[in-house]
C-alpha positions in Angstrom: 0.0 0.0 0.0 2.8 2.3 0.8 4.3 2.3 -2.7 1.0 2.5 -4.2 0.0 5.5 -1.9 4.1 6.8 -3.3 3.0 6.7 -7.3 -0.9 8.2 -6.4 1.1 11.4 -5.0 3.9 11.1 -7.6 1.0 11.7 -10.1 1.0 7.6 -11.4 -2.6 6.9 -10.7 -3.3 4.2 -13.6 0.0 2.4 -12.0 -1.4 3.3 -8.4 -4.9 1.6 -9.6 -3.5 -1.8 -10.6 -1.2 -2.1 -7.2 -4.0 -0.5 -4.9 -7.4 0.2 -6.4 -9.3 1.2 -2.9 -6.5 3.9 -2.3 -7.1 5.3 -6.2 -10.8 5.0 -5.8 -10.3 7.2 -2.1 -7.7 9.2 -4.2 -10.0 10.2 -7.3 -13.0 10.8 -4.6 -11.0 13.8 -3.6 -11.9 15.4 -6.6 -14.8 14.0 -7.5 -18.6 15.6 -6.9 -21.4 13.7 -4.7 -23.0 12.3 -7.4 -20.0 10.9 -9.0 -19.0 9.1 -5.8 -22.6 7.8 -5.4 -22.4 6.3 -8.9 -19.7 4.4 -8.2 -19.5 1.4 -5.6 -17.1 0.7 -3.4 -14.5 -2.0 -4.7 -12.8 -2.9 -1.4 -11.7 -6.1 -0.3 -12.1 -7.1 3.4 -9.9 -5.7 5.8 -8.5 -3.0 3.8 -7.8 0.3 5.7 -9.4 2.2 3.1 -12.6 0.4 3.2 -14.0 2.7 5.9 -13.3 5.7 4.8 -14.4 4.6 1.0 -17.7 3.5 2.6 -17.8 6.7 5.1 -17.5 9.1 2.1 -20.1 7.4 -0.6 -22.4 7.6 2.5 -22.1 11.1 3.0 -22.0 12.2 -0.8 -25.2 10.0 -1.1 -27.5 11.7 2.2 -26.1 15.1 0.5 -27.5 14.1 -2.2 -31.1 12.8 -0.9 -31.4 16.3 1.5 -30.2 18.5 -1.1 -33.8 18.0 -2.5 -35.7 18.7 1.0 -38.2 21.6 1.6 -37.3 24.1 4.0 -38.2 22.9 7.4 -38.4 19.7 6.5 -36.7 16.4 8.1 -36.9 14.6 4.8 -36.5 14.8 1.2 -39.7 14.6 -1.0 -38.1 11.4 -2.7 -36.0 8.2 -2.2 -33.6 8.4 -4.4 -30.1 8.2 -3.3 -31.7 7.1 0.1 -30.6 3.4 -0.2 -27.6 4.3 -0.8 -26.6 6.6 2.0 -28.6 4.1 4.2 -26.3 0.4 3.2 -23.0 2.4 3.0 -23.3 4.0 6.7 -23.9 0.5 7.7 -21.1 -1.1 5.9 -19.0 2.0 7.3 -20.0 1.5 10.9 -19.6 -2.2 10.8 -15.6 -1.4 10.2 -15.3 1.6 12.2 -18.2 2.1 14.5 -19.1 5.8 15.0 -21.6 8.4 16.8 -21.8 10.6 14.2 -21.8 7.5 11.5 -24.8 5.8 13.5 -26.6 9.1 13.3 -26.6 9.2 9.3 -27.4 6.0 9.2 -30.6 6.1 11.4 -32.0 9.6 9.5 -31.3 7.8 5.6 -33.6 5.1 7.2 -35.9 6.7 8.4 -36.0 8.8 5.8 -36.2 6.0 3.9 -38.9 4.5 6.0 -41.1 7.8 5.2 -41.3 5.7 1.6 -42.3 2.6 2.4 -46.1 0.6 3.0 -46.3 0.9 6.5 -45.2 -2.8 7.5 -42.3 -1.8 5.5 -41.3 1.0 7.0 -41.8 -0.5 10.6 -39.6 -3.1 9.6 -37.2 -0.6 8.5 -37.5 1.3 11.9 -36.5 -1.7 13.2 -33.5 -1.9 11.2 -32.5 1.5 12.1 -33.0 0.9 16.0 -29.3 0.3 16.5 -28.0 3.2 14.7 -30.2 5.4 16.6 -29.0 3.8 19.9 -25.8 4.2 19.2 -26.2 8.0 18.2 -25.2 11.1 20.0 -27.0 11.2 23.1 -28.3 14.5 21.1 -29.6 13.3 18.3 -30.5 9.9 19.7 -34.0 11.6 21.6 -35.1 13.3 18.3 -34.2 10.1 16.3 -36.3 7.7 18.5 -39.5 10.0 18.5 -39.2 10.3 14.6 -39.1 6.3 14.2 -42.1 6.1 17.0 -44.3 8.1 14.4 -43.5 6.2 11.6 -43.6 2.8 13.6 -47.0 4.4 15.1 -48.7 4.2 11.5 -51.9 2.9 10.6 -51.1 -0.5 9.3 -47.7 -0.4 10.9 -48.9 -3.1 13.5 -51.3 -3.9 15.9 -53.2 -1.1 18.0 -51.3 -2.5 21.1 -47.8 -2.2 19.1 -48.8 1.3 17.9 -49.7 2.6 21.1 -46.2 0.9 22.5 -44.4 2.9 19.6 -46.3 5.9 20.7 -45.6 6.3 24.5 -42.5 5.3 23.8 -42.0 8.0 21.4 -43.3 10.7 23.8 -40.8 9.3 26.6 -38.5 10.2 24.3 -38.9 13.2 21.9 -37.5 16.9 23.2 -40.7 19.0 24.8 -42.6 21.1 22.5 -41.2 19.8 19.7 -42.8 18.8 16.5 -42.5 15.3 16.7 -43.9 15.3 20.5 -46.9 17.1 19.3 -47.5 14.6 16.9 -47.1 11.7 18.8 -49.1 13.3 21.4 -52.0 13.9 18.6 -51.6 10.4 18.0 -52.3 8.9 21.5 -55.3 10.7 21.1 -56.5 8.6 18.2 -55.4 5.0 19.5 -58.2 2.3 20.7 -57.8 2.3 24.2 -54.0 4.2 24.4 -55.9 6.9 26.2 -54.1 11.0 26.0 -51.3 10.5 28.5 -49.0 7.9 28.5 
């Protein structure tokens, strides 16, 4: 790695490629826009100490990407798109190097995601995002939780019983007066049997 690293700053990158290509790929990615590094996959064989970073920075280029296109205001972008994306390649970031700030992407592209999906769907995406938003900043973690309660808290998501779980525990959750606690406070309301206060 060390020679190919040598010939990439020597200016050899075609040479560089054939001895190292994760370093050329990280190595072209520093010029490259966010939509040209979330066109192209990341070629990385396991255990690699590029592979982390390679997966880090197709993540990032590929949420920039997805939130470019939100309103203003709102959490999440009016489409999918690069969604996926952003989503499998924080997870195959964090699963080399695990990170706050990586778990934290990873949860909003799923949710995001999950905002998408048929509700049984997106509760089983929810679910797939649970351990990202656990291992967020404590921060982000509160306002993370209460956003996958609402979508886990969906008509259709589940049972009224599961709902109103995904509710209260949402509320336990979500920062006072914000958006998301009104919302889940709205939706108690509207629950068989959850009653208005948790």
């Amino acid at each position: 790695m060390r020679l190919a690293l040598l010939l990439l700053l020597a200016g050899c990158t075609p040479v560089a490629s054939l001895l190292d290509p994760p370093l050329a790929q990280l190595a072209r990615w520093e010029q490259a826009t966010p939509a040209e590094i979330a066109a192209e996959p990341v070629a990385c064989p396991p255990g690699h100490p590029a592979c982390a970073r390679l997966h880090a920075r197709r993540a990032e280029a590929c949420l920039g990407l997805a939130m470019a296109s939100r309103a203003p205001g709102a959490a999440c972008p009016g489409t999918a798109g690069p969604l996926p994306c952003a989503a499998e390649s924080y997870a195959a970031a964090r699963a080399l190097t695990p990170s706050p700030a990586l778990a934290a992407g990873e949860a909003q592209a799923r949710l995001c995601l999950a905002e998408f999906l048929a509700p049984a769907e997106a509760a089983a995406e929810v679910a797939r995002a649970a351990p990202a938003i656990a291992a967020s900043p404590a921060s982000r973690a509160t306002l993370l939780g209460a956003r996958a309660a609402l979508i886990a808290a969906r008509p259709g998501a589940g049972s009224d019983a599961q709902r109103c779980a995904a509710t209260r525990a949402g509320l336990a959750v979500a920062p006072p007066a914000s958006r998301e606690a009104r919302d889940l406070a709205l939706r108690l309301t509207t629950l068989p049997a959850c009653g208005a206060t948790p």
